[in-house]
Structure formats: C-alpha cells, structure tokens
C-alpha positions as CSV (number, residue, x, y, z in Angstrom):
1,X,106.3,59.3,102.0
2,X,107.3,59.6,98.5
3,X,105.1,62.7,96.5
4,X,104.5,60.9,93.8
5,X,102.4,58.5,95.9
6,X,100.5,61.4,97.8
7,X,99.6,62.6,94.6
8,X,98.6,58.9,93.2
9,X,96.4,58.6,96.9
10,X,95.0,62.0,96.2
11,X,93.8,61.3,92.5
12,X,92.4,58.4,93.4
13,X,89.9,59.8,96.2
14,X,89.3,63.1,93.7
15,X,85.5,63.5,94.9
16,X,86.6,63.2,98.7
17,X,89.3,65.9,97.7
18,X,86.6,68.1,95.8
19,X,84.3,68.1,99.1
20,X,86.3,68.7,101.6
21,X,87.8,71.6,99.5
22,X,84.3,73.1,99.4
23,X,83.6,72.0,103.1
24,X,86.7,74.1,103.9
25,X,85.8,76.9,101.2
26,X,82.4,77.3,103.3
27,X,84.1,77.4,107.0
28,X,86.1,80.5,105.5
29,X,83.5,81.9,104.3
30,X,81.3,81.7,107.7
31,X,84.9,82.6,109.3
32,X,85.0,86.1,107.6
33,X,81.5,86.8,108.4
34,X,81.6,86.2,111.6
35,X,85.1,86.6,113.0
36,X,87.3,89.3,110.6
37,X,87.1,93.1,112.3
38,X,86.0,95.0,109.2
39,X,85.6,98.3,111.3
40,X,89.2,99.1,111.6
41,X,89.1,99.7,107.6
42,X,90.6,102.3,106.5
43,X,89.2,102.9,102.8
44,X,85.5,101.5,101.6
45,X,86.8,99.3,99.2
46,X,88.7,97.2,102.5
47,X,84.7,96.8,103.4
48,X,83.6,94.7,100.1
49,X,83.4,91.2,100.5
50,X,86.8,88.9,99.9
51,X,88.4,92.7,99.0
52,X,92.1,91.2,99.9
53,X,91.9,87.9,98.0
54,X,90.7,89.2,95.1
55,X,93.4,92.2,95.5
56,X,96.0,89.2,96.0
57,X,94.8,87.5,93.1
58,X,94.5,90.2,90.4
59,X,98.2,91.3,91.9
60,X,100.0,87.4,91.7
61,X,98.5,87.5,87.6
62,X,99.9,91.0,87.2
63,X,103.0,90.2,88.2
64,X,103.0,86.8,86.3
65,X,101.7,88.1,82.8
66,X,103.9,91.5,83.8
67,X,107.2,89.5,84.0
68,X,106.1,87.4,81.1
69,X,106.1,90.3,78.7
70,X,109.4,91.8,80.6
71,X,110.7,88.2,79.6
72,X,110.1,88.1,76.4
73,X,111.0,91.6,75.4
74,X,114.8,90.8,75.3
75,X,116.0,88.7,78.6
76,X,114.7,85.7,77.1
77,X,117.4,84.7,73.6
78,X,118.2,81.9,72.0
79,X,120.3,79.3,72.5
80,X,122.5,79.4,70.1
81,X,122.7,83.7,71.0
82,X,126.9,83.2,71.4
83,X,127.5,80.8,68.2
84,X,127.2,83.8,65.5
C-alpha cells in the first residue's frame, strides 16, 4: 500500500484516529498504575508519575534545539561558501 494513501485513509477518519489515540493514551495510563514495578527505583524522582517520558521528552528537545544552535554557529554556510 502506497503511504500516500494511508495517510489520505487516515485524514479522512481524523475523529476515529483522535479516539482511539486517547483510548490507547488511557490503557497506558491504567498500564503504569497497575503493572510497572516502581519499588525497584533507585532515586525519588524514578517514583513521580510518567518520570521517564517526560525525562525522554525534555532530553529529544535538548538535543534538537542543542544541535540547532551547534548548527548554526558555523557548520551551517552558504552556498555559494567556495565561489569567493
């Protein structure tokens, strides 16, 4: 199946996709209440709730904005860098 035409099936059922995101949202949710081992932490912030995705999350913008700025501090030239 070409992507294009899961992405045109998709859009066009956007609510069903919107639900069952949440629907699935919720079961993780009710899965890490009930089924992740939080007593083999080893520091107190490992006990907060959603502690690693939000770690994850904050770390993946880091290193987006992070390389961004590296970027653009000299690695990124123009074009026409050679014709001068």
């Amino acid at each position: 199946m070409d992507l294009v035409k899961i992405i045109d099936f998709l859009r066009d059922r956007l609510k069903t996709v919107i639900r069952i995101s949440y629907v699935v949202l919720a079961l993780l949710i009710v899965h890490y209440w009930f089924f992740v081992d939080k007593h083999s932490a080893h520091t107190k912030m490992e006990h907060l709730f959603f502690f690693w995705a939000a770690f994850g999350f904050i770390a993946c913008l880091l290193i987006i904005f992070l390389s961004k700025w590296y970027g653009h501090l000299g690695i990124m030239t123009r074009e026409d860098y050679y014709d001068e």
